[in-house]
VODOZA-594036 format. One line per field, with one value per atom (N, C-alpha, C): residue number from 1; atom name; x, y, z. Coordinates in Angstrom, 3 decimals. Layout:
% VODOZA-594036
i: NUM:... .
at: CA:... .
c1: X:... .
c2: Y:... .
c3: Z:... .
//
This chain:
% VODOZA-594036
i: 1:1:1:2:2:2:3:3:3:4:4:4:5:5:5:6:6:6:7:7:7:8:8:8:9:9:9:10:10:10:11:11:11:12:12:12:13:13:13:14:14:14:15:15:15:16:16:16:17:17:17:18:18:18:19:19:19:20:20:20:21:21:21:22:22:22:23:23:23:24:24:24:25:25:25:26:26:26:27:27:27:28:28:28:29:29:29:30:30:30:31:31:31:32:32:32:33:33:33:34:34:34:35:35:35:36:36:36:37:37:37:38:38:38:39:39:39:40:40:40:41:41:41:42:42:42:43:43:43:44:44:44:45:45:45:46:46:46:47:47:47:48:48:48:49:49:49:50:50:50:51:51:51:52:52:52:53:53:53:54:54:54:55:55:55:56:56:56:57:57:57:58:58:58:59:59:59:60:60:60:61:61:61:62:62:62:63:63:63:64:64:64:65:65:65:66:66:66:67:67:67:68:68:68:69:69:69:70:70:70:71:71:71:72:72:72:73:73:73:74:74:74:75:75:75:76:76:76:77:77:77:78:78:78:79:79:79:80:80:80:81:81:81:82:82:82:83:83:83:84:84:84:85:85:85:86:86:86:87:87:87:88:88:88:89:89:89:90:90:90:91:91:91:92:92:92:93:93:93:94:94:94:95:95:95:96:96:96:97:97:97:98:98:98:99:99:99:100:100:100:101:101:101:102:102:102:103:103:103:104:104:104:105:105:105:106:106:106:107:107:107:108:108:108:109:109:109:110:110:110:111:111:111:112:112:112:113:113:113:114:114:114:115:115:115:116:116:116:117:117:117:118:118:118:119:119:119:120:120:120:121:121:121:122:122:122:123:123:123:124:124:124:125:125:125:126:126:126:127:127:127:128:128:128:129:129:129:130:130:130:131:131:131:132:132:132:133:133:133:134:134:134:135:135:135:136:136:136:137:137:137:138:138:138:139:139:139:140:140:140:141:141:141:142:142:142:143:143:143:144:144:144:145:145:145:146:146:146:147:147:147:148:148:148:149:149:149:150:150:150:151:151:151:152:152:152:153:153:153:154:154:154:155:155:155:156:156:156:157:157:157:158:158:158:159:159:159:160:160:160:161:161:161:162:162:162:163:163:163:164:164:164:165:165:165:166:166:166:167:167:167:168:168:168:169:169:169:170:170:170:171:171:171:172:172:172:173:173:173:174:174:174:175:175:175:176:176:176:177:177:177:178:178:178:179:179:179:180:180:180:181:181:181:182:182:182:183:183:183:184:184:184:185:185:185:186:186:186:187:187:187:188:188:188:189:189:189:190:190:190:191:191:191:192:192:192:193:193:193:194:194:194:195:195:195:196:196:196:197:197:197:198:198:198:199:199:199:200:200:200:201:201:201:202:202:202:203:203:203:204:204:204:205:205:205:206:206:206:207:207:207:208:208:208:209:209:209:210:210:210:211:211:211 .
at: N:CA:C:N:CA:C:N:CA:C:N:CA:C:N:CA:C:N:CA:C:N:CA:C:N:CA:C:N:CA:C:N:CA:C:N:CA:C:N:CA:C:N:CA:C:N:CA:C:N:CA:C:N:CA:C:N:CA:C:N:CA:C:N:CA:C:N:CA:C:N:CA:C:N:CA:C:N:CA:C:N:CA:C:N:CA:C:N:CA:C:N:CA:C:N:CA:C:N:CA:C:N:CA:C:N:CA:C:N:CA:C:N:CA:C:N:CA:C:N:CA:C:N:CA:C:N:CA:C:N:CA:C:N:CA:C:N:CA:C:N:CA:C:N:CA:C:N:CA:C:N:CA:C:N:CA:C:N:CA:C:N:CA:C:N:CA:C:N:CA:C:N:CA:C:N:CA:C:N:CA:C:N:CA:C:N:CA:C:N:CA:C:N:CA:C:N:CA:C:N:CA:C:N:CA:C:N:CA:C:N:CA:C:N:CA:C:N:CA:C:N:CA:C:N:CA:C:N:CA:C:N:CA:C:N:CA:C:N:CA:C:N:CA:C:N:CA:C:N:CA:C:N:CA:C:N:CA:C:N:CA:C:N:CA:C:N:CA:C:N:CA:C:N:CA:C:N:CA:C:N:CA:C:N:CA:C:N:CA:C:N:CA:C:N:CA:C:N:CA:C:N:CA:C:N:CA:C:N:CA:C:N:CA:C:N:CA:C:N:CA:C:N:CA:C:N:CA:C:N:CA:C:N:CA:C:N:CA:C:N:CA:C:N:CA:C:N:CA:C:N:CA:C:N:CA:C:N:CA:C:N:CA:C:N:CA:C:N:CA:C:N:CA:C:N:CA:C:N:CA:C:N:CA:C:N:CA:C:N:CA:C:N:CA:C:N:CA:C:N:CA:C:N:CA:C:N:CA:C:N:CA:C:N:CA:C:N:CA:C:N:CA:C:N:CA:C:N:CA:C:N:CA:C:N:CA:C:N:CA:C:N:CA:C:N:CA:C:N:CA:C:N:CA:C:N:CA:C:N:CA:C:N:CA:C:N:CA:C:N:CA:C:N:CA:C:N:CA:C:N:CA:C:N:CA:C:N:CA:C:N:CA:C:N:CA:C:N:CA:C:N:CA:C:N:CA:C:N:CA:C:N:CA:C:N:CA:C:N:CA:C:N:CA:C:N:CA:C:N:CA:C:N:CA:C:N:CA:C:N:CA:C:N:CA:C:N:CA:C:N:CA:C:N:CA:C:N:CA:C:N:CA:C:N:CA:C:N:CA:C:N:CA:C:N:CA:C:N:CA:C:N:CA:C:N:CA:C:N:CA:C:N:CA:C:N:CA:C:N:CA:C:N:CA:C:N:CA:C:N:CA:C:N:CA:C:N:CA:C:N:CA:C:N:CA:C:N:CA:C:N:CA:C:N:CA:C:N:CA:C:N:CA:C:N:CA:C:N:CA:C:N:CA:C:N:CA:C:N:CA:C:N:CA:C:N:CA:C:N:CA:C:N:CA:C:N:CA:C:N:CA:C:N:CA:C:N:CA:C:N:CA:C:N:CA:C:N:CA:C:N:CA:C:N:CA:C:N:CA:C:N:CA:C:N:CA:C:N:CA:C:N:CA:C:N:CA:C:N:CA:C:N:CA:C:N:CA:C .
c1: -59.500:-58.218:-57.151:-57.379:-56.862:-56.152:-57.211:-56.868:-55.780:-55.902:-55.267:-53.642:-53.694:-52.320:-51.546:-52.337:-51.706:-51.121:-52.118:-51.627:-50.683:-50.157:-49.212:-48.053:-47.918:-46.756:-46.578:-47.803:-47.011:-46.267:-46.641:-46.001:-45.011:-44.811:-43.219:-42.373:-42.571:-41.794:-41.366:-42.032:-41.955:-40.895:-40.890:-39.861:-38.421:-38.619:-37.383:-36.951:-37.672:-37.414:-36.195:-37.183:-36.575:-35.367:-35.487:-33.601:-32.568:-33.253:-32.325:-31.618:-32.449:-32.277:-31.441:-31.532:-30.509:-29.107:-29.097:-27.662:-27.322:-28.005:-27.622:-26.943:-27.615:-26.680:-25.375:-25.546:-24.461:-23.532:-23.224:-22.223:-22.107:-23.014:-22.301:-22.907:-23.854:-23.862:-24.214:-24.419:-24.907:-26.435:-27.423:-28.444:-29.452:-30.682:-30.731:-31.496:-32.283:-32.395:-33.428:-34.233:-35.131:-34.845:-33.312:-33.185:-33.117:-33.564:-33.789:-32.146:-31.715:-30.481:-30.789:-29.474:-29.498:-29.324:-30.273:-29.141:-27.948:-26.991:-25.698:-25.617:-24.830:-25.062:-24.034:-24.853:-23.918:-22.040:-21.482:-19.759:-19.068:-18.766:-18.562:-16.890:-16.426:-15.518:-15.494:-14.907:-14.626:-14.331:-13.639:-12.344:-13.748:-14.408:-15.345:-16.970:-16.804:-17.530:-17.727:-18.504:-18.246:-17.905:-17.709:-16.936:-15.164:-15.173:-13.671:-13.050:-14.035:-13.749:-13.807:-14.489:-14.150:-13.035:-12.288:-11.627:-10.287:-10.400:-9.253:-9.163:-10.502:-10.272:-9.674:-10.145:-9.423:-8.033:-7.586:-6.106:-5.207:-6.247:-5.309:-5.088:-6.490:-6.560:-5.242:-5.277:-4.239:-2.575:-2.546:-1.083:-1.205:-2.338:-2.545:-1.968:-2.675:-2.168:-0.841:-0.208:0.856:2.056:1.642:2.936:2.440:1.201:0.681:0.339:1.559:0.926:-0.100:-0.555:-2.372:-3.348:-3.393:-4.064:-4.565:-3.021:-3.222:-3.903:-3.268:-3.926:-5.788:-5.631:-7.523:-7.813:-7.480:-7.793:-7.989:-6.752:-7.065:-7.877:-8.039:-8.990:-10.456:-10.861:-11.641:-12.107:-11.290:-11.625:-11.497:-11.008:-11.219:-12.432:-12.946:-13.673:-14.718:-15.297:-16.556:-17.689:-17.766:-19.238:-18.813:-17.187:-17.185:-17.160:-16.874:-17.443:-19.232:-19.806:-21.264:-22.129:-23.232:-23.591:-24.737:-24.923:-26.284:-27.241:-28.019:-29.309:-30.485:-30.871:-31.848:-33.553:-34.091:-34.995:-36.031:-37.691:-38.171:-38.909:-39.334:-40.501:-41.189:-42.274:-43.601:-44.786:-45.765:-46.332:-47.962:-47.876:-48.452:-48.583:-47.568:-46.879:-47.522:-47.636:-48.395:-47.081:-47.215:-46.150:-45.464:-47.230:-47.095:-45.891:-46.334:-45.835:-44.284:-44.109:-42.474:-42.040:-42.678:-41.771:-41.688:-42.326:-42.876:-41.252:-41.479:-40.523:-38.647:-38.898:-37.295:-36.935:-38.306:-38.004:-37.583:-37.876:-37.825:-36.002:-35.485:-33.930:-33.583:-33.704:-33.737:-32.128:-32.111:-31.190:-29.962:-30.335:-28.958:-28.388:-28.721:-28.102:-26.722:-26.882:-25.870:-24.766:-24.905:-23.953:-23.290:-24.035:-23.458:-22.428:-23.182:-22.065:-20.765:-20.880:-19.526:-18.737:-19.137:-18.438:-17.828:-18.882:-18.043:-17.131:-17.526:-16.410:-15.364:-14.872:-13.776:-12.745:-13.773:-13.076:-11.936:-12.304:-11.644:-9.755:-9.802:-8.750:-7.839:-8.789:-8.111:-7.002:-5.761:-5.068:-5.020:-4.943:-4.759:-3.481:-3.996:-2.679:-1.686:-0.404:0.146:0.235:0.281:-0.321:1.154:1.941:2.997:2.959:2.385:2.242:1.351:0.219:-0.654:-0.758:0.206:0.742:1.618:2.413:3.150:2.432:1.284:0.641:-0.248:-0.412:-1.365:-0.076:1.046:2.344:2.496:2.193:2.243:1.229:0.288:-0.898:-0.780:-0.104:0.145:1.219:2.142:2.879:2.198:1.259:0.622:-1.020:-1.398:-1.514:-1.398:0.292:1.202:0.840:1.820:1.387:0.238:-0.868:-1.950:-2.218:-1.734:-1.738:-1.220:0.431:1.012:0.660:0.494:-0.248:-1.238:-1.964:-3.295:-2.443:-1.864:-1.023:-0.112:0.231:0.994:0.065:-1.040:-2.178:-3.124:-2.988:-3.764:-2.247:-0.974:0.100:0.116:0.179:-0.245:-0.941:-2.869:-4.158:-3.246:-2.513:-2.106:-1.304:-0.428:0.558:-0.322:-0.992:-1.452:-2.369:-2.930:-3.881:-2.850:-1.633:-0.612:-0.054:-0.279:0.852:-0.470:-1.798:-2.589:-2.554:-2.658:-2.622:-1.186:-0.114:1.383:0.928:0.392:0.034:-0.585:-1.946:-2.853:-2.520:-1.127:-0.441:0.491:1.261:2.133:1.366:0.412:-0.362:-1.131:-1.426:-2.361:-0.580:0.075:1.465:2.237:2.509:3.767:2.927:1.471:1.144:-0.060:-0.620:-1.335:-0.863:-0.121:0.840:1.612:2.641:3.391:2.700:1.591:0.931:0.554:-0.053:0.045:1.012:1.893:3.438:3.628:4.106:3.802:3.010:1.286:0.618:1.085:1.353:1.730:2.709:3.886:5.411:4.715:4.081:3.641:2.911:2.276:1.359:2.907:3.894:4.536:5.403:5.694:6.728:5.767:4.392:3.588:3.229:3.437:3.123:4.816:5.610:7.220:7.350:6.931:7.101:6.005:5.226:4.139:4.904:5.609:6.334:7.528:8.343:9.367:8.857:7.447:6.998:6.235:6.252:5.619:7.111:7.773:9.287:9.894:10.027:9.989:9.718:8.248:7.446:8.024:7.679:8.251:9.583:10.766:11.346:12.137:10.889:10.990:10.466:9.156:8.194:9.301:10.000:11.039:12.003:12.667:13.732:12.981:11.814:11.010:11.165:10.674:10.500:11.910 .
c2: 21.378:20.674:21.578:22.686:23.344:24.395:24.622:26.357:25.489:24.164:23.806:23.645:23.007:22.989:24.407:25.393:26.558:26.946:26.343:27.227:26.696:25.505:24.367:24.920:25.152:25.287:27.321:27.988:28.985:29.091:28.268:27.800:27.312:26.692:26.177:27.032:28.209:28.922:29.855:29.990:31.150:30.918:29.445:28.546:28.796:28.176:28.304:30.048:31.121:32.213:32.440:32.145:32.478:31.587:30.628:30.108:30.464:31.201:32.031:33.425:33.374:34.907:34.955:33.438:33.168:32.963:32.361:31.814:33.188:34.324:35.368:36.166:35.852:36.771:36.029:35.065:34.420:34.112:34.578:34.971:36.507:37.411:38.607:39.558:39.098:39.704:41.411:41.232:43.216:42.509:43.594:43.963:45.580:45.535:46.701:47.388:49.014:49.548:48.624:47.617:47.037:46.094:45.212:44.214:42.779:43.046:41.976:42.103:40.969:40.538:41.062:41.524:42.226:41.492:40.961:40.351:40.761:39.806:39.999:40.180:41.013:41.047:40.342:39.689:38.398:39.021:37.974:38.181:38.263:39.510:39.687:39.123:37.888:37.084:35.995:35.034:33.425:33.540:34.416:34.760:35.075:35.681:36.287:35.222:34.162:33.406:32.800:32.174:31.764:30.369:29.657:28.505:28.658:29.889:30.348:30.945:31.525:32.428:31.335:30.313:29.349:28.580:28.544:27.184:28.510:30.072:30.791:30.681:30.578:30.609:29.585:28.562:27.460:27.320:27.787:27.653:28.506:29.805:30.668:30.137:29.459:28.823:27.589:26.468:25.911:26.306:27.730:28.183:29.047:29.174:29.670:28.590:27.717:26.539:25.787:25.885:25.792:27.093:27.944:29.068:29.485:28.960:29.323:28.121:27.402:26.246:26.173:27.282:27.234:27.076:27.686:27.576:25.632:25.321:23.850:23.406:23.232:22.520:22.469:23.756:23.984:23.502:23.243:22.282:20.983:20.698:19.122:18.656:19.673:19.952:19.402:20.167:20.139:19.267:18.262:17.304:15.798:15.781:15.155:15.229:16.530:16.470:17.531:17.288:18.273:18.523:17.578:18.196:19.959:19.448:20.858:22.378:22.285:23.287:23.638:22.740:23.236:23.388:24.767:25.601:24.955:25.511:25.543:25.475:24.603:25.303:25.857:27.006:27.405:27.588:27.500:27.205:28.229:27.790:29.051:28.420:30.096:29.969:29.670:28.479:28.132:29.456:28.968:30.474:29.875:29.104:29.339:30.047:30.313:30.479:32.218:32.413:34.146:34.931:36.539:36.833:36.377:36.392:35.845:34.723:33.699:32.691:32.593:33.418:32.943:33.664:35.537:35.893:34.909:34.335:33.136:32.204:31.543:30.999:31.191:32.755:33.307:33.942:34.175:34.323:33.027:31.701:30.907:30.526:30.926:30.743:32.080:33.155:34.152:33.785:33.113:32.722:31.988:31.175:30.753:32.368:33.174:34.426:34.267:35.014:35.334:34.520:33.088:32.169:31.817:31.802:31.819:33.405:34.317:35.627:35.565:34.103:34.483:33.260:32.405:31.626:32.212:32.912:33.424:34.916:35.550:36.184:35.761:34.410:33.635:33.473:32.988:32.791:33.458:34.914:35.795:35.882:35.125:34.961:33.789:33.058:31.654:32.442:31.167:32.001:31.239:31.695:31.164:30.671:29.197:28.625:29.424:28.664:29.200:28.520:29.514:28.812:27.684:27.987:27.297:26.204:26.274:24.951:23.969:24.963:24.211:23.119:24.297:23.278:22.287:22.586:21.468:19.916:20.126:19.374:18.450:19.497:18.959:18.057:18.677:18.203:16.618:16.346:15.340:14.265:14.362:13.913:12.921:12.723:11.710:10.570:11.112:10.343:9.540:9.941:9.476:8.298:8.967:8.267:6.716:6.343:5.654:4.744:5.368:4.806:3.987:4.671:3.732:2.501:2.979:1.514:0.276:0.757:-0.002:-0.640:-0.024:-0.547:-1.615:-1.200:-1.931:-3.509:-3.526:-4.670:-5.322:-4.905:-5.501:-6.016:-5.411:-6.356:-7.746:-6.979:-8.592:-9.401:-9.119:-10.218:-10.480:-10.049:-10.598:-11.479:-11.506:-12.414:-13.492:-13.481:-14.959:-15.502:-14.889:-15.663:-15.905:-15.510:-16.223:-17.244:-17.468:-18.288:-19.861:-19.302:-20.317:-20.990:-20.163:-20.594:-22.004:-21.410:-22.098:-23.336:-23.146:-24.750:-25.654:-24.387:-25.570:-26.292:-25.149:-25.980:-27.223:-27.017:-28.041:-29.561:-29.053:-30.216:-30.986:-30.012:-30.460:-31.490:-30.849:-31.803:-32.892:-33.410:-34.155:-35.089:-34.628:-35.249:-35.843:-34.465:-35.017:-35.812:-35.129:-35.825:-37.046:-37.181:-37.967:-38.836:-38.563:-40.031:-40.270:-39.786:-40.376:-41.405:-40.808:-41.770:-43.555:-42.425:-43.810:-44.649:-44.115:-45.274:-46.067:-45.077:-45.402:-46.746:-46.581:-48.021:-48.894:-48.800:-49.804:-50.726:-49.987:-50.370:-51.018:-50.576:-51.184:-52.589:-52.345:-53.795:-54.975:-54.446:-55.198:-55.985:-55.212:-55.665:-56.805:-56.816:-57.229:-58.878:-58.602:-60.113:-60.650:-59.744:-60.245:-60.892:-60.083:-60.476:-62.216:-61.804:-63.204:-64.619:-63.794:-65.568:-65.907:-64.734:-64.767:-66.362:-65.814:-66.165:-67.772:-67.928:-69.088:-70.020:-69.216:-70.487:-70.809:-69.814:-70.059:-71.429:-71.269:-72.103:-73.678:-73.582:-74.615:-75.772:-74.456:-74.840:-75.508:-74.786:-75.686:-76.721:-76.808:-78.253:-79.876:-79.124:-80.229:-80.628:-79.380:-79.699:-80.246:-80.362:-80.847:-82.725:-83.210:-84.398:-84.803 .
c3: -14.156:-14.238:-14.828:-15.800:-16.730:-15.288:-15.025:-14.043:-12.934:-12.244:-11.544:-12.046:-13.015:-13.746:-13.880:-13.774:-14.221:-12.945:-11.890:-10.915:-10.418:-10.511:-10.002:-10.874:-12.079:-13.070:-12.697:-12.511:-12.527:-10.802:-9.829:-8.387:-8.531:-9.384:-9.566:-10.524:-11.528:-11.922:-11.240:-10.088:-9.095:-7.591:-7.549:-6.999:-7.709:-9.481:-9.480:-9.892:-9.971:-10.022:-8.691:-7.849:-6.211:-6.070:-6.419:-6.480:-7.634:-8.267:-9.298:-8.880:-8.253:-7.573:-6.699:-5.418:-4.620:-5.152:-6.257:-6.948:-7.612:-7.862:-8.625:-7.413:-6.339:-4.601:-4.569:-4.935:-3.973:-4.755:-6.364:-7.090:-7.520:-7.323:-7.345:-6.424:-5.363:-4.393:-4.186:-5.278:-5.819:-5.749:-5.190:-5.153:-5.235:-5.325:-6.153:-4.373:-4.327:-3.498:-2.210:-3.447:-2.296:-2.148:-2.228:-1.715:-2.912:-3.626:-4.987:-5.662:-5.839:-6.529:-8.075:-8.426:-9.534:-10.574:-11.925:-12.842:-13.770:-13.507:-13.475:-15.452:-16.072:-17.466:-17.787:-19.112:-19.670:-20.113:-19.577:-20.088:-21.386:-21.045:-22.483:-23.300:-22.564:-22.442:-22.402:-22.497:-22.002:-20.561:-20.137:-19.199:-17.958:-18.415:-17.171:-17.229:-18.009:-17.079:-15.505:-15.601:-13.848:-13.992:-14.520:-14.757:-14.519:-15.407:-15.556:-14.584:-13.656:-12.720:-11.431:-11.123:-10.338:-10.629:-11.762:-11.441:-11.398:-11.889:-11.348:-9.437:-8.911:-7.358:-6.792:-7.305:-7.221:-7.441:-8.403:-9.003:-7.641:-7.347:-6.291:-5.233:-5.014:-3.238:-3.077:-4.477:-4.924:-4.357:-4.981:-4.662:-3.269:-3.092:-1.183:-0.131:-0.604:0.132:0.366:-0.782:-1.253:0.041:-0.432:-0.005:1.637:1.962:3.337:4.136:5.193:5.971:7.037:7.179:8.025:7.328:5.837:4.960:4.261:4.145:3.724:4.783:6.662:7.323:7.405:7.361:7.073:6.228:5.028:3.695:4.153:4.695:5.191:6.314:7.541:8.100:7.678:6.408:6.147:5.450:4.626:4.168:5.496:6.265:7.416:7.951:8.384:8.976:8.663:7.344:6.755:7.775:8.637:9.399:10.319:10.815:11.586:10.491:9.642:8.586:8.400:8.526:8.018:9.453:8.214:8.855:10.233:11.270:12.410:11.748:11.054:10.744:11.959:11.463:12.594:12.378:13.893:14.339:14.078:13.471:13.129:14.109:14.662:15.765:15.059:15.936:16.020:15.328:14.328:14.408:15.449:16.183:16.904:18.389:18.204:19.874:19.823:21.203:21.541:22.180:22.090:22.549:24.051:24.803:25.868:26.262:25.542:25.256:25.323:24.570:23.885:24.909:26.040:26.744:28.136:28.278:29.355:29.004:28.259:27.762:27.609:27.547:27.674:28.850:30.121:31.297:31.872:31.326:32.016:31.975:31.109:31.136:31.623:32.024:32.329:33.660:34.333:35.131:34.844:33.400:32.643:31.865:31.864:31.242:31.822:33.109:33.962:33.965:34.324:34.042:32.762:31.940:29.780:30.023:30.664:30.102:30.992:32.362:32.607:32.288:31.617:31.299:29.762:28.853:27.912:28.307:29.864:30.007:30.002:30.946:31.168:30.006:28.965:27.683:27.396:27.437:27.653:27.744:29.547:30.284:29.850:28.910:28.627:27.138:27.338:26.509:25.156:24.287:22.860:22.493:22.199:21.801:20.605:20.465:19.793:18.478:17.459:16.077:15.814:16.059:15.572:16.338:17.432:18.056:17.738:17.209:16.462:15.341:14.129:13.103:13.530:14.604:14.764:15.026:15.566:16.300:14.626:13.856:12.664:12.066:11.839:11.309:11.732:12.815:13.564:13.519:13.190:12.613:11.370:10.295:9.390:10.210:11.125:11.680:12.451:13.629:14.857:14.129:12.690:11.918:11.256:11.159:11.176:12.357:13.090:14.379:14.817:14.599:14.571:13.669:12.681:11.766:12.313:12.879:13.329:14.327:15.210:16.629:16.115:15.165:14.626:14.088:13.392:12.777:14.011:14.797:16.291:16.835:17.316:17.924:17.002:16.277:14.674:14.867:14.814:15.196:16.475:17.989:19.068:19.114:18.623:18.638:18.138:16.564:15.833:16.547:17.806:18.522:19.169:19.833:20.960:20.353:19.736:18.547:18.754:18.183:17.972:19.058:20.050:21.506:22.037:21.804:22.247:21.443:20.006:19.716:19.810:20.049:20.541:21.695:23.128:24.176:24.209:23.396:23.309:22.722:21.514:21.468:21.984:22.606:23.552:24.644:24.909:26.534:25.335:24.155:24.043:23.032:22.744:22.578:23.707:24.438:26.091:27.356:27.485:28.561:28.012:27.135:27.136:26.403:25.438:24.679:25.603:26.616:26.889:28.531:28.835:29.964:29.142:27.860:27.233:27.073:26.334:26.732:28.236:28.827:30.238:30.341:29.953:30.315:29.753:28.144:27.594:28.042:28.589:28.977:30.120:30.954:32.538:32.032:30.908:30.686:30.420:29.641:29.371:30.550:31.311:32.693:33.498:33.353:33.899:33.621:32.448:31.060:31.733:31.848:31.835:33.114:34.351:35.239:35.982:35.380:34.967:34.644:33.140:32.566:33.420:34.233:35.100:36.426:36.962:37.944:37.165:36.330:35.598:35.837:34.702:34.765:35.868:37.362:38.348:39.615:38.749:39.890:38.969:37.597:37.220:37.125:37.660:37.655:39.232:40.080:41.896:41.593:40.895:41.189:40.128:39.137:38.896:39.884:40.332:41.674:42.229:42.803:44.003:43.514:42.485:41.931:41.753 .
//
């Protein structure tokens, strides 16, 4: 149990060795003849920490952005739309695969070559927009923005009119046409009763003449 633990804890110091080493490349990027990241010697400053020294890049990129309008749009760019910033991750061959194998495999596209190199010849011929047209176009983007909102709030007020038109209709026809048929009967019942007692006093009043 003892020897296992050791070997588990010295497997994981050796892990985080190797990501020390990565974070030691990828802030000063000096390495020694065989390739191993160098450690970096402690600062002999406040000023030359890496705390201090990031939030100076920051501060520059800050006034980069500021005094350079391609610079900002890529900023905002990028906070829009972080996925088109990050990286391809890539594909490790299989280690089962034989050389055979894999050249089998890259003969078999062997005929998409030709076509990929002339479509990225083409590229070529195609012409590159113009940057100023570009920004103009990003420039335009908080406005068209707008726009969409609006549009968005015109159509949510359209649905409520029409919402509304429908229940005026529905009252109108269960108000104009079905109350007023109703009136209609009512009034008809009445002419009916009228014309009745008309035809009552009528008759009554021949069968006296008659006597």
């Amino acid at each position: 149990m003892s020897t296992e633990s050791d070997a588990v804890a010295g497997a994981t110091i050796e892990l985080l060795e190797e990501r020390l080493r990565r974070l030691t490349y990828l802030l000063t990027g000096a390495t020694d003849w065989t390739g191993v990241p160098i450690t970096p010697e402690k600062p002999t400053t406040l000023d030359d920490t890496v705390a201090r020294r990031l939030a100076r890049l920051e501060s520059e990129l800050e006034k980069l952005s500021r005094a350079v309008p391609a610079v900002r749009d890529i900023l905002q760019l990028h906070d829009r739309n972080p996925d088109l910033f990050q990286k391809t991750p890539t594909h490790d061959i299989p280690p089962g695969l034989t050389p055979q194998t894999l050249s089998s495999i890259v003969l078999s596209y062997a005929t998409a070559f030709p076509e990929t190199s002339s479509r990225l010849t083409s590229l070529n011929d195609l012409p590159v927009p113009d940057a100023q047209s570009s920004a103009s176009l990003i420039e335009l983007q908080p406005q068209m923005d707008r726009l969409a909102e609006l549009q968005t709030a015109q159509a949510k007020q359209i649905s409520e009119l029409r919402v509304r038109s429908a229940r005026v209709l529905q009252r109108w026809y269960e108000v104009g046409l079905v109350g007023s048929g109703e009136v209609w009967a009512e009034w008809e019942g009445r002419i009916e009763g009228v014309e009745r007692e008309i035809k009552r006093v009528e008759v009554g009043r021949v069968r006296r003449e008659e006597v």
